[in-house]
C-alpha positions in Angstrom: 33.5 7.0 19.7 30.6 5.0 19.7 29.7 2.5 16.5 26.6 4.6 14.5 23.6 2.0 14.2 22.2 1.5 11.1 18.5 0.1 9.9 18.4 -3.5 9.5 19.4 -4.9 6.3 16.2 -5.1 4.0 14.3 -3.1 6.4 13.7 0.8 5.0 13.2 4.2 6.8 10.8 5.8 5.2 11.6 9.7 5.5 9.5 12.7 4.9 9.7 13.4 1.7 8.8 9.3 0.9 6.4 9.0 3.6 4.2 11.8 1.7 4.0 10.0 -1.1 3.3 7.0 0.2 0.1 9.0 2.4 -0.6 10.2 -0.9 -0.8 6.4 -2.5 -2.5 5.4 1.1 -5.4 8.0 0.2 -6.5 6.9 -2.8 -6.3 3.3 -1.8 -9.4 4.1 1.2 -10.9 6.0 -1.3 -11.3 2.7 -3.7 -11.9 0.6 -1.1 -14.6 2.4 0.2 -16.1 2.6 -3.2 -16.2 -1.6 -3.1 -17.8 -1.8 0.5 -14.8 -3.4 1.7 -14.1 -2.4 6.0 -10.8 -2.3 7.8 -9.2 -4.8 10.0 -6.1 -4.5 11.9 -4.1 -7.5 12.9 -0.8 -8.2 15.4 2.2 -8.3 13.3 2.9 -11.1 15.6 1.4 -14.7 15.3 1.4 -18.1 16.5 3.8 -19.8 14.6 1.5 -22.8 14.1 -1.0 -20.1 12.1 1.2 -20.1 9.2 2.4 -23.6 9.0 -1.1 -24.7 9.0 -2.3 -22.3 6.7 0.6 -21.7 3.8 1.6 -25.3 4.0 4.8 -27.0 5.4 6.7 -27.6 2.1 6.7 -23.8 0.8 9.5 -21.6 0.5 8.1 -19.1 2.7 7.5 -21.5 5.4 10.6 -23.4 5.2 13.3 -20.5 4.6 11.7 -17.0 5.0 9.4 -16.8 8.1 11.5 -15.3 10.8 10.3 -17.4 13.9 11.9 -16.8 17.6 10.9 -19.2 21.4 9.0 -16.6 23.3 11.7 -15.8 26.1 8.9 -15.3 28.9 6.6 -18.1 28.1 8.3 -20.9 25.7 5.7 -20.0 22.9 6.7 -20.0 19.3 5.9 -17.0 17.6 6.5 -15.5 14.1 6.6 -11.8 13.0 3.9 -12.1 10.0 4.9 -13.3 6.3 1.4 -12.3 4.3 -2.1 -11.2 6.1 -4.9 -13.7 5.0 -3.6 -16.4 7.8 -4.0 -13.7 10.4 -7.5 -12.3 9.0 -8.9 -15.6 8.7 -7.5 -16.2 12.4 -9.4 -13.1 13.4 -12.6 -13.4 12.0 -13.2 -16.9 13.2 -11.9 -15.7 17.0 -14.4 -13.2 16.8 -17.2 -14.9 15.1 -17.5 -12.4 12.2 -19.0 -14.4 10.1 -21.9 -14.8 12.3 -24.1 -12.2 10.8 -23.4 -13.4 7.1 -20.4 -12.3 4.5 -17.9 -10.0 5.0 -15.7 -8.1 3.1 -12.1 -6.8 5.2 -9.3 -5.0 4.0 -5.8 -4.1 5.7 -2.5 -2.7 5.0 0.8 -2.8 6.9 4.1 -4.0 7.0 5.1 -7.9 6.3 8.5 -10.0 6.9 10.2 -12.2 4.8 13.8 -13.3 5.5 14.9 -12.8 1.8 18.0 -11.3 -0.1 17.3 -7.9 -0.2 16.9 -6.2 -3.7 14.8 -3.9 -5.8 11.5 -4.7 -4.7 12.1 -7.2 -2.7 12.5 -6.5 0.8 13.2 -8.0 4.5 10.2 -5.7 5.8 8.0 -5.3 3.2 4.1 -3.9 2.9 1.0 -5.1 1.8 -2.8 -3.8 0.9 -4.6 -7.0 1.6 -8.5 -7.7 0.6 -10.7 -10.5 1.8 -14.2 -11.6 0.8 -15.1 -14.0 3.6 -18.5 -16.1 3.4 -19.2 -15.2 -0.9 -18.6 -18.4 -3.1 -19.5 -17.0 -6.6 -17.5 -16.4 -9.6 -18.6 -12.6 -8.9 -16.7 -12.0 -6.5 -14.1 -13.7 -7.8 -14.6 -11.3 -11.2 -15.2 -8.3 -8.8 -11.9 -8.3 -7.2 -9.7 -8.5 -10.3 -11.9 -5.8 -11.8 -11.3 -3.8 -8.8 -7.5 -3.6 -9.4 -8.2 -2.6 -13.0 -9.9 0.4 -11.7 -6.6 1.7 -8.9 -4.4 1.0 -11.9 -6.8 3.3 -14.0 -7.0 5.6 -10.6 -3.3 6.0 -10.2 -2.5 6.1 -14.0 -0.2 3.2 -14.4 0.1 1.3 -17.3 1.8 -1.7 -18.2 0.2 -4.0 -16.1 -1.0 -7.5 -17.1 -3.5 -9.7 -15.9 -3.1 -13.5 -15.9 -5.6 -15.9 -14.6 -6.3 -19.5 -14.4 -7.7 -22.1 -12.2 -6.6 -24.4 -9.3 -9.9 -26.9 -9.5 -10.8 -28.8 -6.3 -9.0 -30.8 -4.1 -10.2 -34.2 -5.7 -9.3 -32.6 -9.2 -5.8 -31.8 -7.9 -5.1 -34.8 -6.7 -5.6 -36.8 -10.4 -3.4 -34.0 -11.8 -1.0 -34.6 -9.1 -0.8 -38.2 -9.8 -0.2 -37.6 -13.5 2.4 -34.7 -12.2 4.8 -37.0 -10.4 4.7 -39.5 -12.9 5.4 -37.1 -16.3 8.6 -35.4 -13.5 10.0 -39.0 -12.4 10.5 -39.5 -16.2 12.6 -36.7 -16.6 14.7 -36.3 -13.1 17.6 -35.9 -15.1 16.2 -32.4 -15.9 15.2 -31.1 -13.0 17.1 -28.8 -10.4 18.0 -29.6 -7.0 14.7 -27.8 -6.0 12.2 -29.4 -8.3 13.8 -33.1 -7.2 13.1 -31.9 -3.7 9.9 -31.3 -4.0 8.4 -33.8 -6.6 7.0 -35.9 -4.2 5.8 -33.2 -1.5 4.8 -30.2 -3.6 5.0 -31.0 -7.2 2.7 -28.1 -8.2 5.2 -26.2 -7.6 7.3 -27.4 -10.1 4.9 -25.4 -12.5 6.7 -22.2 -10.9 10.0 -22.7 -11.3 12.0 -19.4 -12.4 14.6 -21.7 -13.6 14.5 -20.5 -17.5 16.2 -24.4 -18.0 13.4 -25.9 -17.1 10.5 -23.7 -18.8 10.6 -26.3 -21.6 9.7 -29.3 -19.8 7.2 -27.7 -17.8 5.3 -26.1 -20.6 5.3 -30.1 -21.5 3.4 -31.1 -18.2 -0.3 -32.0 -17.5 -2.2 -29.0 -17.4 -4.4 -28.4 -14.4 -7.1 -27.3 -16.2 -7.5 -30.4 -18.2 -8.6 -31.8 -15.1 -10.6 -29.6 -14.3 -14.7 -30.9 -13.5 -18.0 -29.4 -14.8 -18.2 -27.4 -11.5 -14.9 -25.7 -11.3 -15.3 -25.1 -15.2 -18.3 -23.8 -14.8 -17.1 -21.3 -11.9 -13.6 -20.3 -14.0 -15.8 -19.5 -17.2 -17.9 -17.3 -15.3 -15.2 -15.5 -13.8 -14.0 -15.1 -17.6 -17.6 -13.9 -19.0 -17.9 -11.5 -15.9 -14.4 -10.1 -17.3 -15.3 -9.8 -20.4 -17.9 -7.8 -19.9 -16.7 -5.2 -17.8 -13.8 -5.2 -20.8 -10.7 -6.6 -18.3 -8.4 -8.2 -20.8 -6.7 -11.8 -19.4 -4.9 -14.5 -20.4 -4.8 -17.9 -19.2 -1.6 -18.8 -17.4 -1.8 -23.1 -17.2 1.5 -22.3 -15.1 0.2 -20.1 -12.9 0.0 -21.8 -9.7 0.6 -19.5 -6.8 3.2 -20.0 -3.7 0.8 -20.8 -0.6 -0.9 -24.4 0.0 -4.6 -22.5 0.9 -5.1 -21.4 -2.7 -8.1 -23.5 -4.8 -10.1 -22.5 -8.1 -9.4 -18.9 -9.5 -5.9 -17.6 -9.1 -4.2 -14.4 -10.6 -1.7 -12.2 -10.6 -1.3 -8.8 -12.3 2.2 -8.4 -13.8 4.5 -6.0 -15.2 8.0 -5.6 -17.4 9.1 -2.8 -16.3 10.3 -3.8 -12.5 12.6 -6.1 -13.3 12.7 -9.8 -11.8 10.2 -8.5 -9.5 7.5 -8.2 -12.4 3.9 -9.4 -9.8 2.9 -6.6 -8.3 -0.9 -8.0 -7.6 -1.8 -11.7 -6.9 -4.6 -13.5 -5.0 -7.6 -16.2 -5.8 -9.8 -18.3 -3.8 -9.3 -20.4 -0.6 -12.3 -22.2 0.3 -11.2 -24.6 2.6 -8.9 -22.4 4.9 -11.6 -21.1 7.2 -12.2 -24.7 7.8 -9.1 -25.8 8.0 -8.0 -22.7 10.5 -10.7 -24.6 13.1 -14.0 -22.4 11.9 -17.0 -23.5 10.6 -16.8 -24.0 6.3 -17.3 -20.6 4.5 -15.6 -19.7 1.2 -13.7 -17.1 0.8 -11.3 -15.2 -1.4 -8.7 -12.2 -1.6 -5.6 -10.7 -3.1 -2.5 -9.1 -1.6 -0.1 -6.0 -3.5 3.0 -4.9 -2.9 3.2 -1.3 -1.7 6.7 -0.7 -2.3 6.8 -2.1 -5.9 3.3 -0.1 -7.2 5.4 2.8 -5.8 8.4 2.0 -7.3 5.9 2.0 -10.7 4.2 5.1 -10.2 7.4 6.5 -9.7 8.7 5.2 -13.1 6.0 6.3 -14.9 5.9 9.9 -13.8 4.1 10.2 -10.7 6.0 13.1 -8.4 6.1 13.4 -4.9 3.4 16.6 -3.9 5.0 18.4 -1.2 2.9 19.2 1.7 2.3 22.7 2.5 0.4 24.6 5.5 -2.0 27.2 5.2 0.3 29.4 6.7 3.5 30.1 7.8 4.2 32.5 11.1 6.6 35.1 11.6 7.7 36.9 14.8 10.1 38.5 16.5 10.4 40.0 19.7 9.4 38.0 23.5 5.8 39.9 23.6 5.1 38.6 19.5 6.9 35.2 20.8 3.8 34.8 23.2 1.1 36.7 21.2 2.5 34.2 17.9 2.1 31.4 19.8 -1.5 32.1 21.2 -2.2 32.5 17.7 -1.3 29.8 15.7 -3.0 27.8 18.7 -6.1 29.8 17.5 -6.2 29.2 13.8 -5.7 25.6 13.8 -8.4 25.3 16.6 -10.2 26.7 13.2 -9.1 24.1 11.1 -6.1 25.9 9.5 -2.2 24.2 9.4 0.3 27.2 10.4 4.1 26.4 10.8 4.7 28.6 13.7 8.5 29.6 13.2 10.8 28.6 16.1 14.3 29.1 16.6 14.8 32.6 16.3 16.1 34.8 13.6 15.6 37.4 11.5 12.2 38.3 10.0 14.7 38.3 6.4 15.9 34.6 7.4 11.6 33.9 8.2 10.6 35.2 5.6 12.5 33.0 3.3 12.0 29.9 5.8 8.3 31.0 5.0 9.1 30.7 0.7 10.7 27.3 1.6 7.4 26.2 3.1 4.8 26.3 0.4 2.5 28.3 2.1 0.3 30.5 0.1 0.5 33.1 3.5 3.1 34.4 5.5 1.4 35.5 9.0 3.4 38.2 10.6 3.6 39.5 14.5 6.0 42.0 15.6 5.6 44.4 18.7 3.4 46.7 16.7 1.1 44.2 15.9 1.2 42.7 19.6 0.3 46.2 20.3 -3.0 46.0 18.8 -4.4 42.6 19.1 -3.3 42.1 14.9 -1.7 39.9 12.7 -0.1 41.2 9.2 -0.7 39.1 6.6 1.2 39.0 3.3 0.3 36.3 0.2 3.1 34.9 -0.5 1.7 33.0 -3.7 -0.3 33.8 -6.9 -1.6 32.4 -9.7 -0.1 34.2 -12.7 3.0 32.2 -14.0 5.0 35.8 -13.6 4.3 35.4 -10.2 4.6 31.3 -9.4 7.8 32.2 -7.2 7.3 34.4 -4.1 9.8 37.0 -3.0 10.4 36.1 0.3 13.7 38.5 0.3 11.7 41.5 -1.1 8.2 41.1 0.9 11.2 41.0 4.6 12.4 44.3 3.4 8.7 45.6 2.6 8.1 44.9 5.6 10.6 46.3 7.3 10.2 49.6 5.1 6.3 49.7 5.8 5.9 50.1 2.8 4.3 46.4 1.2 1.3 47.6 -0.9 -0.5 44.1 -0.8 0.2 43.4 3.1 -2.7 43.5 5.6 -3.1 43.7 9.2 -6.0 41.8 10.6 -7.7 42.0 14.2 -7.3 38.9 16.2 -10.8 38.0 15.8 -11.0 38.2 12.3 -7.9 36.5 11.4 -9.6 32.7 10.9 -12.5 34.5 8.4 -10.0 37.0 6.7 -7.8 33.5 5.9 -10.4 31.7 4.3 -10.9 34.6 2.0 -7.9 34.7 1.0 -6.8 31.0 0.8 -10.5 30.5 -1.7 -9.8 33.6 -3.6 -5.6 32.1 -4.7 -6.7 28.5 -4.7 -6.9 27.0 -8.5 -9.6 24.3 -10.1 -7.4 21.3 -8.6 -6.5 22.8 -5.4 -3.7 24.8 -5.6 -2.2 27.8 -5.5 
């Protein structure tokens, strides 16, 4: 017998029951976006491996341990499956010149790769909503964005989510800090890990990060950034504060809060939460001026977030949020080769009117449908036997009401009604009617929010 193959570690089927949900979560997420004037943009999952090496920064964990990067075996080229989107929308827009015309503001969603240890929330093949604001340099934007996540958290009812902001300055303002960095670390190499000696002298900002709990004190002992900070880049980070306050989007300042990728300048954030764990950012992004630029394009500020599908799932989940099932309008019944044909020809018909029938396949009993149709969810049962063949008809029997006596449908009694001839709320319906008769009946069970 042949070995089964399994999914690769880290890297999830999503099946039915999961993948609803998540369309469900994907929804509401145009619906927002749409609401901030932000446009789509689809990217290859597959980049030039020079992209993100230029653009993250060669002494970064994601760049030195987690991009999984193969040799093209047709053409030598070095390519990498992508590790985060902004590298590969920046790439786009200035290929295409969209920035021609004057700002733009691009959103995306879809899968990411990380070679990580797989764990709650944390994942091999992970995926992202990314937004962009390409060409705007004002602390608006910057105040706009963070504001918009406080609306989806409000949108999908989550709660428990933190924001924390603070500010990166500019490069020149970095580099005093820097200075001052290396020299406060060198004094204390005794206490630092193997990873904070390593980088020290190539990315000591990173330091600031460290999840190593043994180390928190003499980081919260280091310069802060935002003593260094000019009359510009103050400026811009108290904007972005006053434009918070008044929209009423608590923060607090995070002097440690430094982000993972090299392109990052002035505002950073990150939205946060207890209740997932080690994997507690579901939210993070700021503003990365110089990486148009610095991709080959012409100058243009710019700045964006990123958030983890899986782990806002993961807290919708916790906090309540159920999976709806998704239900057709109808389900259809038959039995017999004639109603076989004649079924067929109509379900073809009512969803060339907008309607989503289950036609039933397989065979069986119109007992064994019927209760096929009660598994469904549908609010109708649509049934064709050789009588109804006979006259160009479909019987149609509700299989749903409001009243709470009623929530669950009979699907065992309404087959034997059937059968009998003798269901007092069963209809037959010309052909030709059918597609009106429906809508009557699907407005006249369906509740306030939809259902029925």
């Amino acid at each position: 017998m042949s070995q089964t193959l399994q999914a690769i570690r880290g890297m999830n089927d999503l099946l039915p029951i999961e993948a609803e949900l998540w369309e469900q979560f994907e929804e509401t997420i145009r619906d927002w976006l749409r609401a901030y004037g932000y446009r789509p943009i689809r990217m290859p999952m597959v980049e030039s491996t020079a992209l993100f090496h230029r653009a993250i920064g060669e002494v970064t964990d994601i760049v030195e341990k987690e991009m999984y990067s193969f040799t093209d075996a047709l053409n030598g080229e070095q390519l990498t499956l992508r590790p985060e989107g902004t590298a590969s929308c920046v790439r786009a827009a200035i290929q295409h010149n969209l920035l021609y015309d004057g700002p733009k503001r691009l959103w995306y969603m879809g899968p990411m790769f990380r070679h990580e240890r797989p764990q709650k929330g944390r994942y091999r093949q992970f995926h992202q909503v990314g937004i962009e604001a390409l060409g705007l340099a004002g602390p608006d934007i910057d105040a706009e964005q963070i504001a918009m996540c406080a609306r989806l958290w409000d949108d999908l009812g989550l709660e428990g989510i933190r924001l924390e902001i603070n500010s990166l300055g500019q490069s020149e303002e970095r580099a005093r800090h820097r200075t001052d960095l290396i020299a406060y670390f060198s004094a204390h190499t005794a206490l630092l890990d193997a990873d904070a000696q390593r980088r020290l002298h190539t990315n000591p900002l990173r330091i600031l990060d460290t999840k190593n709990s043994a180390m928190h004190d003499l980081v919260a002992g280091a310069p802060q950034l935002i003593n260094y900070l000019g009359e510009d880049s103050l400026k811009h980070f108290e904007g972005v504060q006053q434009l918070l306050k008044d929209v009423a989007v608590p923060y607090r300042i995070n002097p440690r809060l430094v982000r993972g990728l090299d392109y990052y300048n002035a505002t950073v954030f990150e939205w946060v939460t207890d209740q997932l764990g080690a994997q507690g950012t579901v939210c993070a992004g700021g503003r990365y001026d110089g990486l148009v630029a610095q991709l080959g394009g012409k100058p243009a500020p710019a700045c964006g977030f990123a958030m983890g599908i899986e782990r806002l799932l993961a807290l919708w989940q916790d906090q309540g949020r159920r999976h709806e099932p998704v239900a057709p309008d109808a389900y259809l019944v038959h039995q017999g080769e004639a109603a076989g044909r004649f079924a067929f020809r109509v379900a073809e018909h009512l969803r060339g009117q907008g309607y989503a029938i289950h036609l039933h396949c397989g065979g069986g009993s119109f007992k064994s449908q019927m209760k096929k149709a009660d598994a469904s969810g549908a609010p109708l049962a649509l049934i064709v036997g050789d009588d109804e063949t006979a006259a160009n008809a479909v019987s149609v029997k509700p299989l749903r009401r409001l009243d709470e006596e009623a929530e669950k449908p009979q699907a065992e009694q309404v087959a034997q009604e059937f059968e009998q001839e003798r269901s007092p709320v069963q209809m037959r319906v010309n052909f030709d009617e059918l597609a009106d008769r429906m809508s009557e009946l699907l407005f006249t069970m369906e509740d306030d929010n939809g259902n029925f």
